[in-house]
MARBA-3410 file (N, C-alpha, C, O; in Angstrom, 1 decimal):
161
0.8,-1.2,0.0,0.0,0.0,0.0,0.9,1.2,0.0,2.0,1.2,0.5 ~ 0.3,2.4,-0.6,1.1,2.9,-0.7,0.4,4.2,0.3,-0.7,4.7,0.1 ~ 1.1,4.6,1.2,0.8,6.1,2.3,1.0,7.3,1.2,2.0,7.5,0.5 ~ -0.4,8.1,1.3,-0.5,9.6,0.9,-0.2,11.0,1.7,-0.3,11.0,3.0 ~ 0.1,11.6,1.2,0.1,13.1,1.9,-1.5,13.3,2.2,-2.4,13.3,1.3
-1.7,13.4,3.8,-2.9,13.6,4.3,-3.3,15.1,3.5,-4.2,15.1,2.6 ~ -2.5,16.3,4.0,-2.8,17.5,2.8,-3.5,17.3,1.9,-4.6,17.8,1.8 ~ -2.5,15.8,0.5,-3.4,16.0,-0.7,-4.5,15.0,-0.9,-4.7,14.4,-1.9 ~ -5.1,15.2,0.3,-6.0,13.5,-0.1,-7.2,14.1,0.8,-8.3,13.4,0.7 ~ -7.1,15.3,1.7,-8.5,15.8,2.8,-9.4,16.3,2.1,-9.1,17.0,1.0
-10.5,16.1,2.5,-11.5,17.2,2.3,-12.0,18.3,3.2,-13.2,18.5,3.4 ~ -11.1,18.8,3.8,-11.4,20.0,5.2,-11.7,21.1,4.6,-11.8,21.4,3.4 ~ -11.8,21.8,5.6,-12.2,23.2,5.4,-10.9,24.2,4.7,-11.0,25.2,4.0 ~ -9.9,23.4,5.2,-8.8,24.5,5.1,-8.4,24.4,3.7,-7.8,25.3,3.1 ~ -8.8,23.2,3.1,-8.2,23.3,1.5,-9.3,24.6,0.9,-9.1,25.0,-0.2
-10.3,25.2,1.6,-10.5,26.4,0.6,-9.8,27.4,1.5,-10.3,28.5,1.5 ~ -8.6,27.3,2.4,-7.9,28.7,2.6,-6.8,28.7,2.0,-6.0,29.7,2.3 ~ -6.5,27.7,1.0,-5.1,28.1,0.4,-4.8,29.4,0.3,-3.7,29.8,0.6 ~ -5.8,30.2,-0.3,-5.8,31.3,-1.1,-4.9,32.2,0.2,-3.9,32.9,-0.2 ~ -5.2,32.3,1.3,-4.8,32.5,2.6,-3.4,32.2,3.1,-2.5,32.9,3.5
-3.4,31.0,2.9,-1.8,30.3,2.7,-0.9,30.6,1.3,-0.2,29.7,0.7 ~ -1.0,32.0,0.9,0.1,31.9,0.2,1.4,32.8,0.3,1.8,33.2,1.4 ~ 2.2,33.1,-1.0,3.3,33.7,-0.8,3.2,35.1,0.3,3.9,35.5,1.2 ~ 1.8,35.8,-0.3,1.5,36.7,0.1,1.4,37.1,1.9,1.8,38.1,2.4 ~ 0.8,36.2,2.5,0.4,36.0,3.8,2.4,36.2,4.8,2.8,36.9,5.8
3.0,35.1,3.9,4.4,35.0,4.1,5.4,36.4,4.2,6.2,36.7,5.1 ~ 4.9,37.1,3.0,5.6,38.2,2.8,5.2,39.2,3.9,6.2,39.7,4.4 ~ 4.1,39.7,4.3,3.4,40.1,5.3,3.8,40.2,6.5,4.2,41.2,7.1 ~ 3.9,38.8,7.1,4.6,38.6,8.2,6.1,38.8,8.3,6.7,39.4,9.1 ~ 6.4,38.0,7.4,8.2,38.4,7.3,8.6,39.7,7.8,9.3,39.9,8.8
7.9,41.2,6.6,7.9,42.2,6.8,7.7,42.8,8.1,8.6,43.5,8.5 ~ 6.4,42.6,9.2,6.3,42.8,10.1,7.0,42.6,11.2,7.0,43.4,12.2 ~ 7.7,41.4,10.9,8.2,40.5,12.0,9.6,41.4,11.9,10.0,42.1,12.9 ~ 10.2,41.3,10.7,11.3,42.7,10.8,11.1,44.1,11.1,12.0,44.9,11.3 ~ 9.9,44.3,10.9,9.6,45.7,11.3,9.6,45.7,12.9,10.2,46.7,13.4
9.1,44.8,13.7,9.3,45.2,15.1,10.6,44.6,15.7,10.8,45.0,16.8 ~ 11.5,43.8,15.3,13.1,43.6,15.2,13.5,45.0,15.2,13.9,45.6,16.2 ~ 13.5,45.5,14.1,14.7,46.4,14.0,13.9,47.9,14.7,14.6,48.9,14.6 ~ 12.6,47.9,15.2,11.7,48.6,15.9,12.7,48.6,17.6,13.1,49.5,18.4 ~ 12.9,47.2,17.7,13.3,47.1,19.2,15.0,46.9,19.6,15.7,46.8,20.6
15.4,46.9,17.9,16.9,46.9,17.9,17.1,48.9,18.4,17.9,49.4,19.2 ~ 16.2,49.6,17.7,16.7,50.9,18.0,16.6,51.4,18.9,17.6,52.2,19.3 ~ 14.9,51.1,19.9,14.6,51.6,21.0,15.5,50.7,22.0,15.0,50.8,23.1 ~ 17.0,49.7,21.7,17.5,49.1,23.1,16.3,48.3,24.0,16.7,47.6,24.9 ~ 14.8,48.5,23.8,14.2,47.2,23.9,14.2,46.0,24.2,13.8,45.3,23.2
14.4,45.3,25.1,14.7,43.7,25.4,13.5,42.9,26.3,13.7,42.1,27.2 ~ 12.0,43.5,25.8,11.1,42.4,26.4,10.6,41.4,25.9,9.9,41.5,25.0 ~ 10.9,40.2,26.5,10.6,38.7,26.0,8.9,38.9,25.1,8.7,38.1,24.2 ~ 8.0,39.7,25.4,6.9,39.5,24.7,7.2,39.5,23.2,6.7,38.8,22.4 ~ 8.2,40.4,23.0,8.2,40.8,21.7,8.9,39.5,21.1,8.9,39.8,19.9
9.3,38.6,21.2,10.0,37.6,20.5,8.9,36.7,20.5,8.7,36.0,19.5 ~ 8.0,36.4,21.9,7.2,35.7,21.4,6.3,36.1,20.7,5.9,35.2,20.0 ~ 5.4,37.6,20.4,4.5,38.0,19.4,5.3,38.0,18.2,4.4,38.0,17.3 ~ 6.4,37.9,17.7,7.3,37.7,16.4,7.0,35.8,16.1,6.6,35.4,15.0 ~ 7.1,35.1,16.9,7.1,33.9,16.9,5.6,33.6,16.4,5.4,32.6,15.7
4.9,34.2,16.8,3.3,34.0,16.9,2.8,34.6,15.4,2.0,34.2,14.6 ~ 3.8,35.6,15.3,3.2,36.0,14.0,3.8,35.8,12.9,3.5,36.4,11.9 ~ 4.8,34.9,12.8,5.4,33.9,11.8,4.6,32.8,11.6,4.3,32.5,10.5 ~ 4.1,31.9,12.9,3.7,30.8,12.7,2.4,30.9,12.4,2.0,29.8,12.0 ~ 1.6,31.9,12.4,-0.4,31.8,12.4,-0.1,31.2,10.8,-0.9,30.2,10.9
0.4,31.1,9.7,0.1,30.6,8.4,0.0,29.3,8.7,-0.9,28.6,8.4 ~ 1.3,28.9,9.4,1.0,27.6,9.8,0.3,26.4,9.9,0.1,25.4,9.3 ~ 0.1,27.5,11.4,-1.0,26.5,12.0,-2.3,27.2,11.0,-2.9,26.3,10.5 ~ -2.7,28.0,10.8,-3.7,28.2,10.1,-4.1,27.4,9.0,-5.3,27.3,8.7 ~ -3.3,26.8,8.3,-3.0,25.9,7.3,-3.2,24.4,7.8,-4.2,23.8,7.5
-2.4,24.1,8.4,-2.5,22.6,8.7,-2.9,21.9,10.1,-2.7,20.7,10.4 ~ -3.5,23.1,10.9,-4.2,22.7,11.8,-6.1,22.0,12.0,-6.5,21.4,12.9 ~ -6.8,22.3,10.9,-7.6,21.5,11.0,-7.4,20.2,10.0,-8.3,19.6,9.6 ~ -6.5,20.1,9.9,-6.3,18.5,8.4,-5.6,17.9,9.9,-6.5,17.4,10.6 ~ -4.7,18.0,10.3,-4.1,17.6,11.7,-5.2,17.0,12.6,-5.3,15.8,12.7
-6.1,17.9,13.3,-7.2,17.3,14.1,-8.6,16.4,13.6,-9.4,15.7,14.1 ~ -8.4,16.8,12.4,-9.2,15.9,11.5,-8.4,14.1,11.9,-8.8,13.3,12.6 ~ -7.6,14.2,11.2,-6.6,13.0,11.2,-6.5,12.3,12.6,-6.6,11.1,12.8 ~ -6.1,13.2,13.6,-5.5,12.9,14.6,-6.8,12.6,15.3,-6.7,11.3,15.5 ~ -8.0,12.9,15.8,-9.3,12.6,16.4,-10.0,11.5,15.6,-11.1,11.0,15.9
-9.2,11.1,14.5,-10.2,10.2,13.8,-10.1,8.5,14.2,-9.2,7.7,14.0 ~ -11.3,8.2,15.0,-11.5,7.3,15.4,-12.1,5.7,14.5,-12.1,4.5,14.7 ~ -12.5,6.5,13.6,-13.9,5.8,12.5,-13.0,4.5,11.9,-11.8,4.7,11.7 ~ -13.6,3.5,11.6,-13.4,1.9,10.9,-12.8,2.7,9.6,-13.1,3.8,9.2 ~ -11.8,1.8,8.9,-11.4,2.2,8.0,-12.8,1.5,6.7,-13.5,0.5,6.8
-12.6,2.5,5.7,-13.7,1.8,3.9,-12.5,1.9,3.2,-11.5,2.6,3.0 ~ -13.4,0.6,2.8,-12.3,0.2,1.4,-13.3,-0.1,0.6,-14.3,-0.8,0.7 ~ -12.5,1.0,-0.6,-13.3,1.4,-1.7,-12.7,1.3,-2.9,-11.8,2.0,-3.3 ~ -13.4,0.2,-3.7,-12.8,-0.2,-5.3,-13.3,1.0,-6.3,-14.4,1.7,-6.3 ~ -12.3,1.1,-7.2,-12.2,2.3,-8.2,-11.7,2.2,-9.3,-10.7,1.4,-9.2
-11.9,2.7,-10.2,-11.2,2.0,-11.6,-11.3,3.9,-12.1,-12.2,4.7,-12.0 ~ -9.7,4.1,-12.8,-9.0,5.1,-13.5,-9.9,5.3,-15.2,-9.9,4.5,-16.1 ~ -10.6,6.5,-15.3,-11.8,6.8,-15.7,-10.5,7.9,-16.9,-10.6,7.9,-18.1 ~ -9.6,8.5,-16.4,-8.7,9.0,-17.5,-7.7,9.6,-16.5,-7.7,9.5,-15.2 ~ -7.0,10.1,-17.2,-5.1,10.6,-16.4,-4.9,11.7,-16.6,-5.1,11.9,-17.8
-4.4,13.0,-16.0,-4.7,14.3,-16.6,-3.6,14.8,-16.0,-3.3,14.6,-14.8 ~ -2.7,15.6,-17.0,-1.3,16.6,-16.1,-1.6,18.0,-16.0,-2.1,18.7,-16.9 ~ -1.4,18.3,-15.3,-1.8,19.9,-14.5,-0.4,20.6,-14.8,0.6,19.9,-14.5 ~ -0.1,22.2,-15.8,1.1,22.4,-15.5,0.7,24.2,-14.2,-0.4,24.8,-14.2 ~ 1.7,24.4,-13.4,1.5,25.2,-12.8,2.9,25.7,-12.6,3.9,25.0,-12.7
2.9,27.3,-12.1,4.0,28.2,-12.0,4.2,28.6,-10.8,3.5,29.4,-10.2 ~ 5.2,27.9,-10.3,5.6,28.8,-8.8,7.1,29.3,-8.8,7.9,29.2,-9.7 ~ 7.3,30.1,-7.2,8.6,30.7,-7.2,9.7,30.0,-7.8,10.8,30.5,-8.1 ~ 9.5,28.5,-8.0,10.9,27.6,-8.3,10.8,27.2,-10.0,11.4,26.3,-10.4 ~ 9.7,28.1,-10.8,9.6,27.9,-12.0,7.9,27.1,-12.6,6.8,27.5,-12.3
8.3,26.0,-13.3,6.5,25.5,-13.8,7.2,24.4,-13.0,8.4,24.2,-12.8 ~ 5.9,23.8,-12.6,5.9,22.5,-11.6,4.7,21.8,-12.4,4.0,22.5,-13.1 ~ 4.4,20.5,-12.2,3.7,19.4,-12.2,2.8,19.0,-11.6,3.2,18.4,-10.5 ~ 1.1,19.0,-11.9,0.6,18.2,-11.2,-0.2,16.5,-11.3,-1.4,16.7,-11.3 ~ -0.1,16.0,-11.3,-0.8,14.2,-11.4,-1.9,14.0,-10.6,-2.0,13.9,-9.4
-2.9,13.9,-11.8,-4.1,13.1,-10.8,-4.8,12.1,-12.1,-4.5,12.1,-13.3 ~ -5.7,11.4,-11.2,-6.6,10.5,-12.1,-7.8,10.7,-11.5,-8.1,11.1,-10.4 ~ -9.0,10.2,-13.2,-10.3,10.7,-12.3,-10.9,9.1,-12.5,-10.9,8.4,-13.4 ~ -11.5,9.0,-11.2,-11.7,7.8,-10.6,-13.4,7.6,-10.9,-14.1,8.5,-10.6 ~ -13.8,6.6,-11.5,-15.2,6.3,-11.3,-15.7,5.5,-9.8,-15.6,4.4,-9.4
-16.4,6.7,-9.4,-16.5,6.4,-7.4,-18.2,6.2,-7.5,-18.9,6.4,-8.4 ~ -18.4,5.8,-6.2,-20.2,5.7,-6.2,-20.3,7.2,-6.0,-19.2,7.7,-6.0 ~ -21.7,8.2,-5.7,-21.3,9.3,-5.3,-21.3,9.7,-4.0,-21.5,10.9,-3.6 ~ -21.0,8.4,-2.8,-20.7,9.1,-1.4,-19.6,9.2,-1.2,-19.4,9.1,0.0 ~ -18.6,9.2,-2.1,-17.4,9.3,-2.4,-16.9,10.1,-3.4,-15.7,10.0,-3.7
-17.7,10.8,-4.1,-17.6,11.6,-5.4,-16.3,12.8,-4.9,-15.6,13.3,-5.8 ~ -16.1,13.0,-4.0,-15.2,14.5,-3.1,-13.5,13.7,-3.7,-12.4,14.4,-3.6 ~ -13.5,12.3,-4.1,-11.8,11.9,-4.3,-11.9,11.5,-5.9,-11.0,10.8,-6.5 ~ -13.0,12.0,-6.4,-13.1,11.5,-7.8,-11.9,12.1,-9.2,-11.6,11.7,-10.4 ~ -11.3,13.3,-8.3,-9.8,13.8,-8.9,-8.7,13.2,-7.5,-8.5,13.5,-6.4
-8.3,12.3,-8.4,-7.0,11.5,-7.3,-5.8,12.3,-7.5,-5.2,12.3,-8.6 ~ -5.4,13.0,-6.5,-4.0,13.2,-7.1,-2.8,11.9,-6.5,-2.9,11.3,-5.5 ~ -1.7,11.7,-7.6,-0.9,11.0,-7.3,0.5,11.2,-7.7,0.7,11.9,-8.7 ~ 1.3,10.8,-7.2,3.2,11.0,-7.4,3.0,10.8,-8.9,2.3,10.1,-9.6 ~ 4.4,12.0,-9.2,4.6,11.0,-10.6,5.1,9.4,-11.2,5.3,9.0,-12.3
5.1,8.8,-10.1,6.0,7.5,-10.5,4.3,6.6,-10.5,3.7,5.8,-11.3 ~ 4.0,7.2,-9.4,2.6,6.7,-9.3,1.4,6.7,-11.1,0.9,5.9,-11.8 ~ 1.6,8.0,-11.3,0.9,8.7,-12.2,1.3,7.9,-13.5,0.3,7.6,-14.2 ~ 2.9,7.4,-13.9,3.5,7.2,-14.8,2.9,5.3,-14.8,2.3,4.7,-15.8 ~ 3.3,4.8,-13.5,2.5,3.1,-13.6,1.3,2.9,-13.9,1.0,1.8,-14.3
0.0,3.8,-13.7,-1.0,3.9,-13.7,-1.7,3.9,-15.3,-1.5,4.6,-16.2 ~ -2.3,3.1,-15.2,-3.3,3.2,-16.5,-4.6,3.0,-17.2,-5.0,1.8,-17.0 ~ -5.4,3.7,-17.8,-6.7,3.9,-17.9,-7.2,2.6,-17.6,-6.5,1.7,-18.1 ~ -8.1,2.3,-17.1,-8.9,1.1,-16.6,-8.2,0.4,-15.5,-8.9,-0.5,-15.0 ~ -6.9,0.6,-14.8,-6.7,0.0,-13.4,-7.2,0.2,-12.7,-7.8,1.3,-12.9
-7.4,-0.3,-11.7,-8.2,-0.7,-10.4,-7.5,-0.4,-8.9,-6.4,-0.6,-8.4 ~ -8.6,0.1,-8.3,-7.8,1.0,-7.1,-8.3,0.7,-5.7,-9.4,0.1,-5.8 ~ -8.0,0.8,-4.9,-8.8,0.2,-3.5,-8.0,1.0,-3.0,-6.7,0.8,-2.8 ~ -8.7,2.1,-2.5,-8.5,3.3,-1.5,-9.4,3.1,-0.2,-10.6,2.8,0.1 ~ -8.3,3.4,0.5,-8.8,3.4,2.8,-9.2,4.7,3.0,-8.5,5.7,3.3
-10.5,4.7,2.7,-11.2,6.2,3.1,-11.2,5.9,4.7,-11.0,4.8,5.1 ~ -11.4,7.0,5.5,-12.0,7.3,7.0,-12.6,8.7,7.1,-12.4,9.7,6.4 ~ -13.6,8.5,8.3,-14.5,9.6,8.2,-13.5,10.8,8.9,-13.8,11.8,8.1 ~ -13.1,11.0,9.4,-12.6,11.7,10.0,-13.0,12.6,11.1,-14.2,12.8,11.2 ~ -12.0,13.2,12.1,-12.8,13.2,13.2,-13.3,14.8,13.5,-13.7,15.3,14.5
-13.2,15.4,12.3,-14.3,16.4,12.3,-15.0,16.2,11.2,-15.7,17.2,10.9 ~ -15.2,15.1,10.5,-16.4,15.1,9.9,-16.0,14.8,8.4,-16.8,14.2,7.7 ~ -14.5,15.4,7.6,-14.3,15.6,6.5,-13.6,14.2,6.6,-12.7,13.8,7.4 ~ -14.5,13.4,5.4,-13.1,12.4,4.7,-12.0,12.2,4.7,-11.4,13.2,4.9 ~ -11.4,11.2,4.5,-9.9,11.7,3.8,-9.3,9.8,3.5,-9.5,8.7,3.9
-8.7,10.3,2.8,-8.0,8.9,2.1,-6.5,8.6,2.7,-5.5,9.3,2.4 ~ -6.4,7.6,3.4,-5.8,7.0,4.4,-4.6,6.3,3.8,-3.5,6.2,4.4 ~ -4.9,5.8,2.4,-3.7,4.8,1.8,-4.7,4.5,0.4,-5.9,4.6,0.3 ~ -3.8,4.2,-0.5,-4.3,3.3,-1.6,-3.3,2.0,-2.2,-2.2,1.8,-1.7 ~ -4.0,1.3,-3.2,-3.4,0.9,-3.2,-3.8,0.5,-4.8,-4.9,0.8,-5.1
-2.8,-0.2,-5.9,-3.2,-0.4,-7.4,-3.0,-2.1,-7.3,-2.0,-2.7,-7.3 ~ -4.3,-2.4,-7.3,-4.7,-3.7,-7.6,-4.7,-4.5,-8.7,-4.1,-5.6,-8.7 ~ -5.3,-4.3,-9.7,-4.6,-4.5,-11.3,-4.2,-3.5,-12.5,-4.5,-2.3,-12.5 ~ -3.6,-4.1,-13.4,-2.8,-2.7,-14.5,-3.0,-4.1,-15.2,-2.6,-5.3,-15.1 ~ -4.1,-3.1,-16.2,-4.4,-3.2,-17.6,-3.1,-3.5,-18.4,-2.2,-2.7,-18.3
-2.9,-4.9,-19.5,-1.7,-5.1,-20.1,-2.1,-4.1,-21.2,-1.3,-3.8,-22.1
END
């Protein structure tokens, strides 16, 4: 079986705050965080609050980010489902970030629809590259313990000659 990035496999709330988690949010803080550094380098200032309110306001992307996929995961008590799925087609995503165009891999899965939320699978490229239209999939859904799904492991059961 093969273990997923819980990130790319949830259905939480926080996957619609990306937009929240980006470069932008980062640059923000960074800036601030040096703005009261060199605020308290001039005033000879040495109170401990201020290192921890720098600390606090570096990390809120953070945890803002990957703190409900975390509690999701981590509270989730629920029986594992295992769910057969067969590769419906293979699709590459190209996208642009600070380190240039990057790559995305998923497959779209023919699911019942109380499962329709993993019907775009993403997967590794090595994954993406063994994979082929009509194999067969048996993914370890769990309910999770706020409520959102999420896909636990999969695994590729047969490949189409």
């Amino acid at each position: 079986m093969y273990l997923m990035m819980v990130a790319a496999s949830i259905n939480a709330p926080s996957a619609h705050l990306k937009t929240l988690y980006s470069g932008t949010v980062w640059v923000i803080c960074i800036v601030l965080s040096l703005a009261i550094v060199i605020y308290q380098t001039i005033t000879n200032s040495k109170n401990n609050w201020v290192l921890a309110f720098i600390f606090v306001l570096v990390s809120i992307p953070m945890i803002y980010q990957s703190y409900p996929i975390l509690m999701n995961c981590y509270f989730d008590t629920s029986e594992s489902i295992y769910v057969e799925a067969s590769v419906i087609e293979k699709t590459v995503s190209e996208y642009k970030n600070s380190k240039g165009r990057g790559y995305s891999y998923s497959a779209e899965l023919n699911l019942d629809k109380a499962y329709s939320e993993f019907k775009h699978f993403k997967l590794s490229k090595a994954e993406y590259n063994r994979l082929k239209v009509n194999s067969k999939l048996t993914l370890e859904i769990k309910n999770g313990g706020l409520g959102y799904k999420w896909v636990k492991s999969y695994e590729i059961v047969n490949l189409p000659k």
